[in-house]
C-alpha positions in Angstrom: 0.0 0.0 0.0 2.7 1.9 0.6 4.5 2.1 -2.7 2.6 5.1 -5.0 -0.1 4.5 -7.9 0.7 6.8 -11.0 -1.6 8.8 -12.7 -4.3 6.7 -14.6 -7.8 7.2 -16.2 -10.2 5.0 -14.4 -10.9 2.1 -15.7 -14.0 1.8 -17.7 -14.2 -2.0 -15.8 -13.1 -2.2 -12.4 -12.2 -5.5 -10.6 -12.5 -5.5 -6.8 -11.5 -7.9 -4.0 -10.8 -7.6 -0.6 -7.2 -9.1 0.9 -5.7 -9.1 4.2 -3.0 -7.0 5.6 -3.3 -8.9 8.6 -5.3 -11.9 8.3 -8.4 -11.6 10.7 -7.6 -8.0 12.2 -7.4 -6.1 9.1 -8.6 -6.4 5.2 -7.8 -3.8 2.4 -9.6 -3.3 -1.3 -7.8 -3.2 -4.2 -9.3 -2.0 -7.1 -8.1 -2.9 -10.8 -8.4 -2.3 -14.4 -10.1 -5.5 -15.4 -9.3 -5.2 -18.9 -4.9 -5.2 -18.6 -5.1 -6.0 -15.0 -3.2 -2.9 -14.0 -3.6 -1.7 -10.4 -5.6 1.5 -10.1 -6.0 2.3 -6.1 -5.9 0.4 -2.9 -8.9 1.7 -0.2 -7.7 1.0 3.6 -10.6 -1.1 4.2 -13.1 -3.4 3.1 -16.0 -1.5 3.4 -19.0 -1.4 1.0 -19.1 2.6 2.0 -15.5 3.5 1.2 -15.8 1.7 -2.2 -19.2 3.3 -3.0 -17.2 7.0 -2.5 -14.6 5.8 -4.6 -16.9 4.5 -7.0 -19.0 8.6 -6.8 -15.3 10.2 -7.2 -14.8 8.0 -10.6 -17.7 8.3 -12.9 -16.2 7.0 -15.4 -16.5 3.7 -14.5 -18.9 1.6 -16.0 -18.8 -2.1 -14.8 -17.6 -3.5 -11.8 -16.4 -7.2 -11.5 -16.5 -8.5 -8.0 -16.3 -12.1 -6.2 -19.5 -13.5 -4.2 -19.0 -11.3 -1.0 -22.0 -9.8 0.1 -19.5 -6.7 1.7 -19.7 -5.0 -1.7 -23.1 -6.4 -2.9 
């Protein structure tokens, strides 16, 4: 999380997945350009709230691919 994200366009399909920064105490989202698999931001948390915001800041976006969770449903 730590290492900087350069300037990109949102993605007009954005993958997101939770993973663990410290399995069982703390989860992170990364969000990604489905389409070349690039990285395009990773949100401190795993809640369906934060990714909703980042979702309003980045209209641009026009699918979003997720896994079964309910978190994001």
């Amino acid at each position: 999380m730590r290492i900087a994200l350069p300037d990109r366009p949102p993605p007009v399909v954005a993958g997101i997945d939770e993973f663990a920064l410290l399995k069982g105490h703390r989860y992170a989202t990364i969000i990604i350009d489905a389409d070349s698999g690039q990285r395009v931001d990773v949100l401190p948390d795993r809640k369906a709230a934060t990714v909703t915001a980042w979702l309003r800041e980045h209209p641009g976006v026009r699918v979003v691919c997720r896994d079964g969770s309910g978190a994001f449903a």
